[in-house]
C-alpha beads as a LAMMPS data file, in Angstrom:
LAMMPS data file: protein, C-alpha beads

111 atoms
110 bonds

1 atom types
1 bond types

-500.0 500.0 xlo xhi
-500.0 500.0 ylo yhi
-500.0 500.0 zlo zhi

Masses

1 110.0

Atoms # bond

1 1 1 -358.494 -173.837 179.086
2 1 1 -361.972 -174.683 177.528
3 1 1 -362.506 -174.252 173.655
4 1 1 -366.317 -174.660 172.500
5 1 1 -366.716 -176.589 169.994
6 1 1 -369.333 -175.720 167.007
7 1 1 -369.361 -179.014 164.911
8 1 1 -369.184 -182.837 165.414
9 1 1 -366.312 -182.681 162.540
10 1 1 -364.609 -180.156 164.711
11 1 1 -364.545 -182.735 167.263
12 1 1 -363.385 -185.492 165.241
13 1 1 -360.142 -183.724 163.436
14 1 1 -359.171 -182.504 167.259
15 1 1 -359.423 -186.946 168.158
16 1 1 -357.397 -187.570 165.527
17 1 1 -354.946 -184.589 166.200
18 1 1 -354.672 -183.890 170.042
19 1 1 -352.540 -186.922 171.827
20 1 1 -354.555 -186.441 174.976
21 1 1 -358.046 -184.617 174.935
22 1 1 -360.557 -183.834 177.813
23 1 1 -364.029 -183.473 176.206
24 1 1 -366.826 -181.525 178.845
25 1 1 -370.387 -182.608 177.717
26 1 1 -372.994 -180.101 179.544
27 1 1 -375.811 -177.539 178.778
28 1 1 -376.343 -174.354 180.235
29 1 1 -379.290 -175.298 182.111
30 1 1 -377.470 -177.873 184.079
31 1 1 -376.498 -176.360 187.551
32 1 1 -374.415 -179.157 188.697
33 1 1 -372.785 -178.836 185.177
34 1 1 -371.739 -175.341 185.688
35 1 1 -370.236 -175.520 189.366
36 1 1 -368.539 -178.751 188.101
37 1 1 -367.076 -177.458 184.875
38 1 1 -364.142 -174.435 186.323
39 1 1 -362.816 -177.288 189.234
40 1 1 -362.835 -179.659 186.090
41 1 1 -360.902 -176.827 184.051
42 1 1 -358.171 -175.559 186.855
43 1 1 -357.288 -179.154 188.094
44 1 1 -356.403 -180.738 184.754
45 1 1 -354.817 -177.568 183.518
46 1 1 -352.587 -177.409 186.463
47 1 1 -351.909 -181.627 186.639
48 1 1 -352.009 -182.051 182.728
49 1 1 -350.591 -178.796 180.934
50 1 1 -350.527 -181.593 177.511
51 1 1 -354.184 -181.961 177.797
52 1 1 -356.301 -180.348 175.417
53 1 1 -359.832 -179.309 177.084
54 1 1 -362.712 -178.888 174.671
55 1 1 -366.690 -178.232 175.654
56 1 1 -369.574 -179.568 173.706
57 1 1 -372.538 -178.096 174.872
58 1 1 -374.980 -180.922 174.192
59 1 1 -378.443 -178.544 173.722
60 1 1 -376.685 -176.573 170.816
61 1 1 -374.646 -180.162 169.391
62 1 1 -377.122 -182.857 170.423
63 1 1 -376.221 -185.132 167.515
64 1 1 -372.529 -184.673 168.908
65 1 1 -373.320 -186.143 172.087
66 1 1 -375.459 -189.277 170.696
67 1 1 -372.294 -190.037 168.620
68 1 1 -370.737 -190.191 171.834
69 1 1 -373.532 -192.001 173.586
70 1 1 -373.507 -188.695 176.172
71 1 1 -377.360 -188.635 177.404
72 1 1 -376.560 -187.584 180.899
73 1 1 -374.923 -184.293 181.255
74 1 1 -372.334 -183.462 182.886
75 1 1 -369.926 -186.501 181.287
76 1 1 -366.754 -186.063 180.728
77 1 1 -364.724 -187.947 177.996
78 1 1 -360.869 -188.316 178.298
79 1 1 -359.277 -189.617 174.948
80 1 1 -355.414 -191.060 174.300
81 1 1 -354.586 -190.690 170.457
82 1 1 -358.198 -190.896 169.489
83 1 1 -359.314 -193.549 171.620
84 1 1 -361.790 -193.231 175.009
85 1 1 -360.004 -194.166 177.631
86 1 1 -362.147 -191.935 180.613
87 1 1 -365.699 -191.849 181.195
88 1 1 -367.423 -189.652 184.030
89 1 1 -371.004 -188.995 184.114
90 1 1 -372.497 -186.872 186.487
91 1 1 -371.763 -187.424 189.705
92 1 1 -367.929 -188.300 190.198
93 1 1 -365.112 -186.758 192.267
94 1 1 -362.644 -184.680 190.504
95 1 1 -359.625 -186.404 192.628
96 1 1 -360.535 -189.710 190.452
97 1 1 -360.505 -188.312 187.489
98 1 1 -357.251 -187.096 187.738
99 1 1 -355.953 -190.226 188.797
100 1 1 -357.311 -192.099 186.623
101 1 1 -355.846 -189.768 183.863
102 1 1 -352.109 -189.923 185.292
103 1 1 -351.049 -193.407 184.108
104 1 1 -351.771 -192.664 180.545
105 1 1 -350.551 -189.265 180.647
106 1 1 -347.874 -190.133 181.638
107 1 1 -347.042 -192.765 179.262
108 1 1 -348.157 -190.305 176.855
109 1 1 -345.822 -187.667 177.920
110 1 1 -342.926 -188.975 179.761
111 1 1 -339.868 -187.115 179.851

Bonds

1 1 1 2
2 1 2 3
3 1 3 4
4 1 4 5
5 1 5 6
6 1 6 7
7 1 7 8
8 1 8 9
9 1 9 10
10 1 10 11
11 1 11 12
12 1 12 13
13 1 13 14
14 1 14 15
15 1 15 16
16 1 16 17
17 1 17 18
18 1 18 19
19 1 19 20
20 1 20 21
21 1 21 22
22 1 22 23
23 1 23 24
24 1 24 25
25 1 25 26
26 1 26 27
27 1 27 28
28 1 28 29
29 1 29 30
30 1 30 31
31 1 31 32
32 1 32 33
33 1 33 34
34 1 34 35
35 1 35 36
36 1 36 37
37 1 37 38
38 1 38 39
39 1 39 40
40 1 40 41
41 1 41 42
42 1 42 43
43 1 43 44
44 1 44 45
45 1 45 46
46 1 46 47
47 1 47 48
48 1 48 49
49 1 49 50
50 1 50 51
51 1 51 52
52 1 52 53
53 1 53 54
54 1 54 55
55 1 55 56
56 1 56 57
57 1 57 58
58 1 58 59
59 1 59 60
60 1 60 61
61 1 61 62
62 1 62 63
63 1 63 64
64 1 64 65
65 1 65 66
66 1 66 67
67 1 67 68
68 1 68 69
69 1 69 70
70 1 70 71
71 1 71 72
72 1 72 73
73 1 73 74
74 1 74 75
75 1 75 76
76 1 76 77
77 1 77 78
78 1 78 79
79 1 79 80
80 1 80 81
81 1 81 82
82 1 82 83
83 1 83 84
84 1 84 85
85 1 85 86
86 1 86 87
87 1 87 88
88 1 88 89
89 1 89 90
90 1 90 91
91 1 91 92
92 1 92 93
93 1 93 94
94 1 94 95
95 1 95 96
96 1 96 97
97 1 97 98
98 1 98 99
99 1 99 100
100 1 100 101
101 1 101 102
102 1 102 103
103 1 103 104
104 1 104 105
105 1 105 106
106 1 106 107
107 1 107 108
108 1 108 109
109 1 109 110
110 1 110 111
């Protein structure tokens, strides 16, 4: 599930540690945001149990999200030992994001 993240150096020591890393951008004023974020959460927590799933809420971090060029909320960020491979922003179906995400994963993780 979700872990908030506080810092920008937070962020970066989970890139360099996590082999495969979701990263929600949103704000709590963003309505899309919040109806978008739990189908976001369930889907790649049931398809990708690997996956580590971290939220940046970009009001409380904005310097976070510049570093990440996020200035349209919701984006999501998908990351393969520290590098972006994924970018959604705002609208995008959740069905493509998770295929999009499979081929790496599974490279990633294969049994």
């Amino acid at each position: 599930m979700f872990t908030e993240l506080n810092s920008s150096a937070e962020l970066e020591s989970l890139k360099d540690s996590e082999a495969a890393m979701l990263v929600y951008f949103s704000a709590d004023s963003c309505n899309v945001c919040k109806s978008l974020k739990p189908k976001v959460e369930t889907t790649v927590h049931q398809e990708f149990p690997n996956m580590k799933m971290v939220y940046v809420k970009t009001d409380e971090l904005p310097e976070t999200a510049g570093q990440h060029r996020v200035f349209t909320i919701p984006t999501v960020l998908v990351f393969f030992e520290g590098k972006e491979f994924i970018r959604k922003v705002r609208t995008f179906s959740i069905d493509e994001l998770i295929r999009e995400i499979k081929r790496p994963y599974s490279l990633i993780f294969s049994e």
